[in-house]
C-alpha positions as CSV (number, residue, x, y, z in Angstrom):
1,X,-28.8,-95.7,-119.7
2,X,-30.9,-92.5,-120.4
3,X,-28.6,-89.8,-121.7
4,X,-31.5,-87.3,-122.7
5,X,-34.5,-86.7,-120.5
6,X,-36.3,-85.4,-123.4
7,X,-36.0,-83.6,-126.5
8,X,-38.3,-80.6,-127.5
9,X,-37.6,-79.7,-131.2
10,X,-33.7,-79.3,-131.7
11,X,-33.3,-78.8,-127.3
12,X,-32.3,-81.6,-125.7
13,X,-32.9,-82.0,-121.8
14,X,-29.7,-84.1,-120.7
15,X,-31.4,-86.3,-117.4
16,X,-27.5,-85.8,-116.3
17,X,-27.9,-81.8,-115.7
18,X,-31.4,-82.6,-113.9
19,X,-30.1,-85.3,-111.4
20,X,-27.1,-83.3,-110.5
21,X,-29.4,-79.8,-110.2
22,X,-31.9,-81.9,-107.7
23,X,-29.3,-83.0,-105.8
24,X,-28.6,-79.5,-105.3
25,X,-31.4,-78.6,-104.8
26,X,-32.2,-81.6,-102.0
27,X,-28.6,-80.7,-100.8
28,X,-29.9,-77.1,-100.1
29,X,-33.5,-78.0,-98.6
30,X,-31.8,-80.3,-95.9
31,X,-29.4,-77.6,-94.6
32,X,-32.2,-75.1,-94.7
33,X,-34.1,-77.8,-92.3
34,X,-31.0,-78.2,-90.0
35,X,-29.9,-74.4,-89.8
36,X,-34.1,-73.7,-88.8
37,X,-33.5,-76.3,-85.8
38,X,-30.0,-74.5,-85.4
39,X,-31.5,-70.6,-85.0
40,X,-29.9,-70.1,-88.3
41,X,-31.6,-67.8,-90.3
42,X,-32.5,-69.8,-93.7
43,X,-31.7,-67.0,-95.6
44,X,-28.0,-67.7,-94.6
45,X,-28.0,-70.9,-96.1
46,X,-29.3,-69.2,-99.3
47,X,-26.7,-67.0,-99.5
48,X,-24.0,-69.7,-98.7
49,X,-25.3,-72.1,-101.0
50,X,-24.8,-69.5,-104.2
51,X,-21.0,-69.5,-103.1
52,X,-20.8,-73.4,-102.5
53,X,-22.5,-73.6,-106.2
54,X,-20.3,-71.2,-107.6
55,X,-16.5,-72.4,-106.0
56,X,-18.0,-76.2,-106.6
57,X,-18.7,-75.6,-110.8
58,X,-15.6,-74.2,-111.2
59,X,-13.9,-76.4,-108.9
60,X,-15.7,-79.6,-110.1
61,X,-14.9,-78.4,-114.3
62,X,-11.4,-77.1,-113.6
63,X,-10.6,-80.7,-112.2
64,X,-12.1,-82.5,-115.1
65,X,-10.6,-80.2,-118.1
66,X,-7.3,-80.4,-116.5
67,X,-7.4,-84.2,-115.9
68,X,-8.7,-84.3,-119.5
69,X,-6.8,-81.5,-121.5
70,X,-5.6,-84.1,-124.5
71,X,-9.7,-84.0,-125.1
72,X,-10.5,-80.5,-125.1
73,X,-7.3,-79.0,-126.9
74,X,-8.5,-79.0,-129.8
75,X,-11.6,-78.0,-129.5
76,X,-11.6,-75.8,-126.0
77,X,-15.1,-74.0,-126.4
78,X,-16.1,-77.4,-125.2
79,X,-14.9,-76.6,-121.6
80,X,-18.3,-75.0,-121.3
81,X,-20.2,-78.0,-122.2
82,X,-21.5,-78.8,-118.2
83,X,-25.0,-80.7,-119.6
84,X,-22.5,-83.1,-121.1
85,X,-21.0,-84.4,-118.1
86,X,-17.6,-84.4,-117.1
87,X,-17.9,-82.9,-113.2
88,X,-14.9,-84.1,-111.2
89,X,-16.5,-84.4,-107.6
90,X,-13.5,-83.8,-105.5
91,X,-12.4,-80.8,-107.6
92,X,-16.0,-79.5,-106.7
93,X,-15.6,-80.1,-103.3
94,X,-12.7,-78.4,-102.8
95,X,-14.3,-74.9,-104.7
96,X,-16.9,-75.5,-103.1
97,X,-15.0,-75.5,-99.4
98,X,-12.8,-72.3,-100.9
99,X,-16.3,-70.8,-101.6
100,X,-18.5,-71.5,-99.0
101,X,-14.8,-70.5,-96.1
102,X,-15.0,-67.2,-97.9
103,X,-18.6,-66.4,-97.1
104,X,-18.5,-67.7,-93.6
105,X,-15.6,-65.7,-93.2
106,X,-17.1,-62.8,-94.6
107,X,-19.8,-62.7,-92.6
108,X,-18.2,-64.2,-89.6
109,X,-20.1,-67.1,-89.2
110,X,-18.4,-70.3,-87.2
111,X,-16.5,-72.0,-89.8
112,X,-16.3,-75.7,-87.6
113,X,-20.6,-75.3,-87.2
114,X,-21.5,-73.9,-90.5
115,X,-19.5,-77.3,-91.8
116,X,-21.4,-79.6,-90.0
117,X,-24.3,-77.9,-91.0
118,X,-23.8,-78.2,-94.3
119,X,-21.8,-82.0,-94.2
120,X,-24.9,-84.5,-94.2
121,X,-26.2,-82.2,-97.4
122,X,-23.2,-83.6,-99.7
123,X,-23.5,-86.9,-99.6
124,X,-27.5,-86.6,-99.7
125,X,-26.5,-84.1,-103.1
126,X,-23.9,-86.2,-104.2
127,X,-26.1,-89.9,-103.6
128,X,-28.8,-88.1,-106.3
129,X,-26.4,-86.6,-108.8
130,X,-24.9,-90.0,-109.5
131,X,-28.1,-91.4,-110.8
132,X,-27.3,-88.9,-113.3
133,X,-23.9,-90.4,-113.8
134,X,-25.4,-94.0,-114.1
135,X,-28.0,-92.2,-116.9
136,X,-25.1,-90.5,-119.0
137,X,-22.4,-93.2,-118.6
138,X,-19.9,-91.2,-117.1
139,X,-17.8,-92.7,-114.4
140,X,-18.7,-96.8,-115.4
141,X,-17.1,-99.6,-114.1
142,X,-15.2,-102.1,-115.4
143,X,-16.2,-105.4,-117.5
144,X,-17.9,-107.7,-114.7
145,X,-20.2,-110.8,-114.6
146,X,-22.0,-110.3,-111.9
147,X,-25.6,-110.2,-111.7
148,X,-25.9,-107.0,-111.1
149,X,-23.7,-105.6,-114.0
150,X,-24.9,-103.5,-116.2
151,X,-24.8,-103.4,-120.4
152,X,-25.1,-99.9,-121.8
153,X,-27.1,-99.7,-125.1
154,X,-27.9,-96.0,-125.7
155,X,-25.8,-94.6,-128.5
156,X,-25.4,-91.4,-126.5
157,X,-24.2,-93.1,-123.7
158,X,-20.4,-92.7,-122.2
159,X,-19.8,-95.9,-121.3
160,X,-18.8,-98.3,-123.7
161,X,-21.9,-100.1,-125.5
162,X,-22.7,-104.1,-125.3
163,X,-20.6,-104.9,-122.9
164,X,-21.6,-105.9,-118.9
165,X,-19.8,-103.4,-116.2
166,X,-19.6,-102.6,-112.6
167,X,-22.1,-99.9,-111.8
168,X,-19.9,-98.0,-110.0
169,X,-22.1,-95.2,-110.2
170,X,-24.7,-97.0,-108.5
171,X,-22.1,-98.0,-106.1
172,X,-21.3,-94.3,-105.3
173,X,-24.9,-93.4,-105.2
174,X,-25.9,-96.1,-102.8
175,X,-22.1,-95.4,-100.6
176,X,-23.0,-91.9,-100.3
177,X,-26.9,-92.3,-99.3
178,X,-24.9,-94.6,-96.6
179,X,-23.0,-91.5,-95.1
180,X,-26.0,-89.6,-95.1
181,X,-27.7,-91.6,-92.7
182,X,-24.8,-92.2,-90.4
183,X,-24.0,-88.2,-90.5
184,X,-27.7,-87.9,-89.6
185,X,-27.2,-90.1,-86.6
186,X,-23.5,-89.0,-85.6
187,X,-25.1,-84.9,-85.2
188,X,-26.8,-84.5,-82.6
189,X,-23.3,-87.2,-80.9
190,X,-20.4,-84.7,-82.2
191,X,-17.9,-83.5,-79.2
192,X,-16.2,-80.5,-81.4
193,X,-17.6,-78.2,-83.9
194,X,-16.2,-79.9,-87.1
195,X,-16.2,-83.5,-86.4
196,X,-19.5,-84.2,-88.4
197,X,-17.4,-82.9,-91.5
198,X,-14.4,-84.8,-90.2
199,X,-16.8,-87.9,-90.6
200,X,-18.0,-87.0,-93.9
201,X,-14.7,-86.9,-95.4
202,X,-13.1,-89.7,-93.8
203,X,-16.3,-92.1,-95.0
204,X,-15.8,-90.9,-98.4
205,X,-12.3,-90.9,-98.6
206,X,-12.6,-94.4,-97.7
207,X,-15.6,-95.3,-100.2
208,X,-14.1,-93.6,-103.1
209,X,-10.7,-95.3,-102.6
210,X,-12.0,-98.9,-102.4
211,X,-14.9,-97.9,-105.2
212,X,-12.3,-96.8,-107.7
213,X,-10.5,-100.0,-107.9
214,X,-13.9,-101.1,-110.1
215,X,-13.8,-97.8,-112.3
216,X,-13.0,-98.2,-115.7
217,X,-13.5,-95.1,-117.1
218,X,-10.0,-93.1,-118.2
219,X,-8.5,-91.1,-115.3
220,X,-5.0,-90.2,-114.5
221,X,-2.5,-93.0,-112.3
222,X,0.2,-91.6,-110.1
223,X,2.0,-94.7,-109.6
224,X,-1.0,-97.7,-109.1
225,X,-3.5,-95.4,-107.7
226,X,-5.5,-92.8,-109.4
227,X,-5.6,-89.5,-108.6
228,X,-9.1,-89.6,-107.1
229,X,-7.8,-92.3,-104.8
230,X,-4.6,-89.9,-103.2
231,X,-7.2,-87.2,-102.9
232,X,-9.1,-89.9,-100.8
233,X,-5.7,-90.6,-99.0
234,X,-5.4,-86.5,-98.0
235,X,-9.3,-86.5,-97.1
236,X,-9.0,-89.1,-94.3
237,X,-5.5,-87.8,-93.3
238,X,-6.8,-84.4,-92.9
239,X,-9.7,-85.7,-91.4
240,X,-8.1,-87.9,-89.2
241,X,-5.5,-85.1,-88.2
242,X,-8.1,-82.5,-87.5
243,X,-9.8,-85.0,-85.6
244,X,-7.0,-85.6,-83.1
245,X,-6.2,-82.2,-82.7
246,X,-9.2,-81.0,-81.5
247,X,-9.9,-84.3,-79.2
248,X,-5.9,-83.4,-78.2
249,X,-6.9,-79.6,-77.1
250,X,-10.0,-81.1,-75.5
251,X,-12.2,-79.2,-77.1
């Protein structure tokens, strides 16, 4: 929709880079809230959120190259290129759960509290940075009549131009900012230290498994499904699994 925020001379503000560092940035302030109300010092989460950042750009870009190697093999300097886009979420979450394990650990910390903690702060995060998708193009649906669709126009855009598609980035934004509220609620509820993340990635395991069925954008199929839908699959079974063991051990 708006690929560039705005252009100073020859430097160009991409609004993609800016919606996904505010989400961050929100992502960070709500955790800092929680972890006061906790008797966390919110220096902690400071700390933890440089590691999370960290583990989830790697993660996030690692994903994305790998998925999209054909792209940048000729040209690989371009791997660098985060203002463009091209941020794989669940490769992201999964540095950023290698990165924020090893602080914790580090500093023994609980692992199952600092999670919950932390879990409403993703999809909060995640709800903002896909306005930036929905800006750059990235991640668009497929051709749709709906009322609702949306026609790209912007020659900078990612999505392809003139033609009305699912805005499945609005789809994610508005699924996520749905978890957030029901993680909200479910807190103060949990039985186990853990289950608040358990929740998080069951609901978006679920949402990004029925929301990819409406991409359109190129990713890689194993069989009929995507590979962003069997990481969906592994979330809820993991979170599902983790969920009965604990309930199980009746803890």
């Amino acid at each position: 929709m708006h690929p560039i925020l705005l252009k100073i001379g020859p430097v160009s503000v991409p609004t993609y880079g800016c919606f996904v560092a505010a989400g961050f940035l929100l992502g960070v302030a709500l955790a800092w809230k929680r972890a006061k109300q906790e008797g966390i010092k919110p220096e902690v989460i400071t700390d933890l959120a440089f590691y999370i950042l960290l583990g989830a750009l790697v993660g996030a870009r690692f994903y994305f190259v790998t998925e999209h190697w054909g792209i940048y093999r000729s040209r690989p300097w371009e791997t660098l290129y985060l203002w463009q886009g091209g941020l794989a979420f669940y490769g992201g979450l999964i540095g950023a759960i290698i990165g924020g394990t090893y602080y914790v650990r580090k500093h023994g910390l609980p692992l199952g509290k600092m999670a919950d903690l932390v879990a409403p702060s993703i999809p909060a995060g995640h709800a903002v940075g896909r306005l930036g998708c929905f800006s750059a193009g990235c991640c668009y649906g497929k051709p749709c009549h709906l009322p609702w669709a949306v026609t790209f126009t912007n020659p900078h855009s990612l999505a392809p131009l003139g033609i009305p598609l699912h805005p499945t980035q609005l789809y994610h934004a508005l699924a996520n900012l749905l978890i957030f509220i029901f993680l909200c609620w479910f807190y103060p509820k949990k039985r186990f230290a853990g289950e608040v993340f358990c929740a998080y990635l069951f609901l978006y395991g679920l949402a990004r498994f029925s929301i990819e069925f409406l991409r359109g954008d190129p990713r890689t199929f194993i069989g009929s499904l995507s590979l962003p839908q069997w990481f969906s699959i592994l979330a809820m079974i993991v979170a599902v699994s983790y969920a009965l063991l604990k309930r199980g051990k009746g803890l």
